[in-house]
N, C-alpha and C positions, 0 to 999 in steps of 0.2 A: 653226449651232449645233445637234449632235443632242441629243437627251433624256440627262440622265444621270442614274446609277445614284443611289439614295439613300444608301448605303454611301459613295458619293463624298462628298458634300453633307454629310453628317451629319461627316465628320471635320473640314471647313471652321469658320473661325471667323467672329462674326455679321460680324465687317465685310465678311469675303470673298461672305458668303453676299448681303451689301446689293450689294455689286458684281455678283455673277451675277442679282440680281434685278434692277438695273439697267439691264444687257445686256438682258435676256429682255424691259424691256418695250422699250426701242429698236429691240429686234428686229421686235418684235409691232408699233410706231407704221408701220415698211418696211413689213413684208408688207400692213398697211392701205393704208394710202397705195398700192402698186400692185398691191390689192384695187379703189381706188376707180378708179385710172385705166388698168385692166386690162391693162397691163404684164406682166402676174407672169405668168401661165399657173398651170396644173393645179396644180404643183409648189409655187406658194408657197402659195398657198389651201390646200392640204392641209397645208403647214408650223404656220398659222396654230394648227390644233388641238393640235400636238405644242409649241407653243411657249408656249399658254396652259396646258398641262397642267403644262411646268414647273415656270411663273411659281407654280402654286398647289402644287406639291412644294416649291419653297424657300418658300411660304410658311408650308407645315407641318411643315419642320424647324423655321423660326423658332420658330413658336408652340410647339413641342415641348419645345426649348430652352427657352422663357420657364417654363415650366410647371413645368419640372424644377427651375430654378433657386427657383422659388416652394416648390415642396415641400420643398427643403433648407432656404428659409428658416425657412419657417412649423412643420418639424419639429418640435421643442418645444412651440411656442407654445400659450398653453390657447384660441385663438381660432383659427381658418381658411377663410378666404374659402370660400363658398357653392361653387365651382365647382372645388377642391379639395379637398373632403370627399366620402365613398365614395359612390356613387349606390345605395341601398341600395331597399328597398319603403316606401313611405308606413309598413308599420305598424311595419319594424323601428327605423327610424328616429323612431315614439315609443315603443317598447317601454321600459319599466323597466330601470336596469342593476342590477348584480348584489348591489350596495352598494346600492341605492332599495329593492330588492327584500327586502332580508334585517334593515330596519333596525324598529325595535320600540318600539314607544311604551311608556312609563313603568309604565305597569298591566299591560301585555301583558308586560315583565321580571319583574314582581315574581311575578305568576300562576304565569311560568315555572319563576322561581326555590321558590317558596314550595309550588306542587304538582307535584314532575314525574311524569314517566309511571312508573306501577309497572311491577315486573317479575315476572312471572309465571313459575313452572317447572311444564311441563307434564310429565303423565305419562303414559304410553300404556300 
C-alpha cells in the first residue's frame, strides 16, 4: 500500500475511511512483526514510516470531518463548545461588545436627553 493523496481520502465516506484505517494498521502490525524477526529488509522498515504517516492522514480527515459536522451543528446555537469557538487574544476575547459598550444607565439617558451638546456657528 503506497501513501495516498488527501484529495482521495477526503472524497471517501467515514465507513470507507475506518476500512483504509484498518488496512494501515494490519499493514503496520506485518511490517512490525518482520521488524522484530528481521525478515523484512531495508524495504519494509522504511515502509513502516510512510505507513504510520497514513494511518495519522486518515486520521485527520476523520477528525476534520467531525469538526465540520459540529460547526454545522452548533451554527445557530447561543452556546459552542470551547474548541469551536474562534481562537482569538486573551484581551479580545474579553473586550466589551458593541451592544455592552453603547448601553447607558438611567441618569446617564436623562443628562443626555435633558442637556445636549450646543451648537455653535463660528465665524471667521
Amino acid at each position: 500500500m503506497g501513501k495516498q493523496q488527501l484529495s482521495e481520502l477526503r472524497t471517501k465516506t467515514p465507513e470507507e475511511l475506518k476500512e483504509k484505517l484498518d488496512e494501515y494498521k494490519q499493514e503496520l502490525c506485518r511490517l512490525r512483526v518482520a521488524q522484530v524477526t528481521g525478515t523484512g529488509g531495508q524495504a519494509k522498515l522504511a515502509k513502516i514510516r510512510t505507513v504510520r504517516k497514513s494511518i495519522a492522514q486518515v486520521f485527520t480527515i476523520i477528525s476534520e470531518n467531525q469538526r465540520e459536522n459540529l460547526k454545522k451543528y452548533y451554527k445557530n446555537s447561543r452556546y459552542v463548545p470551547y474548541d469551536l469557538q474562534p481562537t482569538l487574544s486573551r484581551k479580545l476575547r474579553r473586550k466589551l461588545t458593541n451592544e455592552q459598550v453603547n448601553l447607558r444607565t438611567k441618569r446617564e439617558q436623562k443628562r443626555i436627553n435633558n442637556f445636549p451638546l450646543r451648537k455653535y456657528a463660528v465665524t471667521s
